[in-house]
C-alpha positions in Angstrom: 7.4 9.8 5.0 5.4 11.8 2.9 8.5 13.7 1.3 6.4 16.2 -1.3 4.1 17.5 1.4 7.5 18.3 4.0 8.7 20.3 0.9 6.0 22.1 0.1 4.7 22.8 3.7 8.5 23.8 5.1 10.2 25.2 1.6 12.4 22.4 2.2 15.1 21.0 -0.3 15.9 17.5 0.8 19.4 16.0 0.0 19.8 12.4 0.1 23.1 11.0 1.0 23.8 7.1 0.7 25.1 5.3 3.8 27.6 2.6 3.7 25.4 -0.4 5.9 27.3 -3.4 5.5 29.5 -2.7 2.7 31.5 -5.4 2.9 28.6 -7.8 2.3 29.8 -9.9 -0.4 27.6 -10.1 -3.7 26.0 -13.1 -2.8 24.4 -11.7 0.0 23.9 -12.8 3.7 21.4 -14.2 5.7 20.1 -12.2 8.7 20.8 -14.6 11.1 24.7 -15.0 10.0 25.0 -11.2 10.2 23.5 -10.5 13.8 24.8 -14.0 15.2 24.9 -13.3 19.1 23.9 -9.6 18.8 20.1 -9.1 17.7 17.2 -11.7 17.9 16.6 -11.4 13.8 13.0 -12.7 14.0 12.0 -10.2 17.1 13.4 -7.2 14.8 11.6 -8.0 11.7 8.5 -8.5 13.6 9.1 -4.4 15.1 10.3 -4.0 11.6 6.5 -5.0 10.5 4.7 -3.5 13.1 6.0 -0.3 12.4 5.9 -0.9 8.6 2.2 -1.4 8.9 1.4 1.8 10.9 3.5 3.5 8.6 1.9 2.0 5.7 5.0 0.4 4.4 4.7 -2.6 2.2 7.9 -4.5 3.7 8.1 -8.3 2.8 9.7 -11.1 5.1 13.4 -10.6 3.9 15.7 -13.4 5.4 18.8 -12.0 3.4 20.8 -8.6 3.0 22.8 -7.9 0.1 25.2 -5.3 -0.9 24.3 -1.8 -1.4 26.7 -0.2 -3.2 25.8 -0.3 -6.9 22.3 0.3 -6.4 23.6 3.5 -4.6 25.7 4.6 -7.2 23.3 3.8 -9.7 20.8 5.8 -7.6 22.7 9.1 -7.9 23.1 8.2 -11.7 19.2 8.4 -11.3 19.2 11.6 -9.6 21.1 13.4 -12.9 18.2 11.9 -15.0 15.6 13.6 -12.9 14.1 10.2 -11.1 16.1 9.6 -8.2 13.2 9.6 -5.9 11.7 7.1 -8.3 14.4 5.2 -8.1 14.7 5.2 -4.3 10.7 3.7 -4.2 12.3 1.1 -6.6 14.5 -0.1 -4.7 12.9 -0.2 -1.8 10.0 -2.1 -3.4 12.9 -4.6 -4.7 15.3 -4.9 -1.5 12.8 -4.5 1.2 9.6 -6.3 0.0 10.6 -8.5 -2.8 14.1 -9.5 -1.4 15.6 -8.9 -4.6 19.8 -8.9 -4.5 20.3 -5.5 -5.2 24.5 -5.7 -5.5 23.7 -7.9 -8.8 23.8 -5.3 -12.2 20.7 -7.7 -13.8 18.8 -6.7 -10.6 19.3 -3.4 -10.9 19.5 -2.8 -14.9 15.9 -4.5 -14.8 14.8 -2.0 -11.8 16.4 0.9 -14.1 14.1 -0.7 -16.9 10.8 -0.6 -14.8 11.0 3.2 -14.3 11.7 4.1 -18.1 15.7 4.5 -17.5 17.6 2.4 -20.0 18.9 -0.8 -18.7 22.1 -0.6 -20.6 23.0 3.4 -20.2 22.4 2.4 -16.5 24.7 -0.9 -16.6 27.4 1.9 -18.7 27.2 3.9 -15.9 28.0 1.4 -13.2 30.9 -0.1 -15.3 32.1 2.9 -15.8 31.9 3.8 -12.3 30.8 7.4 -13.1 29.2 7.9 -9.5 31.3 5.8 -7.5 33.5 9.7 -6.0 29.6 10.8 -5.4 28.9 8.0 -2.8 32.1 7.9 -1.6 32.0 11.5 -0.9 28.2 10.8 0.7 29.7 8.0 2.8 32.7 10.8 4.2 29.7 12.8 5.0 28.1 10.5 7.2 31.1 9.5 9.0 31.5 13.5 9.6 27.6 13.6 11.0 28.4 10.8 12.9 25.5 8.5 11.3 25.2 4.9 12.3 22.4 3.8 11.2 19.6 3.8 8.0 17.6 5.7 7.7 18.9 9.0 10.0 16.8 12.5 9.2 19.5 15.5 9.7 18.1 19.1 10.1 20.3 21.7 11.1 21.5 20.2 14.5 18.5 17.9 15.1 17.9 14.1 14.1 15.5 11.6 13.9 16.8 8.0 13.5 14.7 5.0 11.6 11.1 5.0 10.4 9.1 7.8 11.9 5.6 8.8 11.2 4.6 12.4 9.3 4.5 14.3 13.3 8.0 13.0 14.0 8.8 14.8 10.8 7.5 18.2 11.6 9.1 18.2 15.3 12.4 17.7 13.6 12.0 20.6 11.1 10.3 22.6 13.9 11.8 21.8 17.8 8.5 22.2 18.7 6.3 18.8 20.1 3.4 18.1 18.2 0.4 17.6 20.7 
């Protein structure tokens, strides 16, 4: 999703909220296969996964694990107050969804917080210190209240578009109007 261009062309301000996908994934991580047993075929889905990656023009690597989420969240919103969240946001991405990088470990993310000019240890602080841990918490209330169930969801006004879409997807949601 080109975010920029939605907010120039629709004078949109676009709030992220963080969603709570697995959170009791321990730190470790778990592989795909032990997550879904019995309820998704794991190598179909990353193959749709790639397929619509590629159309998309998503880099997405050939991730066999998922880890936790919840530091890199809070440490994403910590991001946000120094004025590169959505910097952040392509960093992890890059690091979770194409590298396979655990995410839940502080290293991981201190070194992600590193590659984007934050400072590795002001961004461990913050994480120890749990200074954004009421901010996702009160983003994960906020989903439950939308009724999101899965990553990513688009909400606007009463409208929503669920998983990767392409840039036309985008403007029917802003505008209820089909694209031809």
């Amino acid at each position: 999703m080109r975010t920029e261009q939605l907010r120039q062309e629709f004078e949109l301000e676009i709030r992220w909220t963080v969603f709570p996908l697995h959170p009791d994934t321990p730190e470790e991580g778990l592989e795909l296969e032990e997550l879904f047993a019995g309820r998704i075929d794991v190598p179909a889905a990353m193959r749709r996964m790639k397929t619509v990656a590629a159309e998309l023009g998503l880099p997405l690597g050939d991730r066999t694990r998922t880890y936790n989420s919840r530091n890199a969240q809070e440490l994403g919103k910590w991001a946000e107050q120094q004025g590169v969240g959505d910097l952040f946001k392509t960093a992890i991405y890059h690091a979770y969804f194409v590298e396979g990088r655990n995410i839940a470990k502080t290293d991981e993310l201190g070194g992600i917080a590193e590659s984007i000019g934050l400072s590795a240890p002001q961004a461990l602080l913050a994480l120890k210190q749990k200074d954004f841990a009421a901010t996702v918490d009160a983003d994960w209330a906020r989903c439950r209240e939308l009724g999101v169930t899965s990553v990513p969801s688009h909400i606007y006004q009463n409208r929503s578009l669920v998983g990767f879409q392409d840039y036309p997807a985008f403007n029917r949601l802003i505008t209820g109007v089909p694209t031809i």
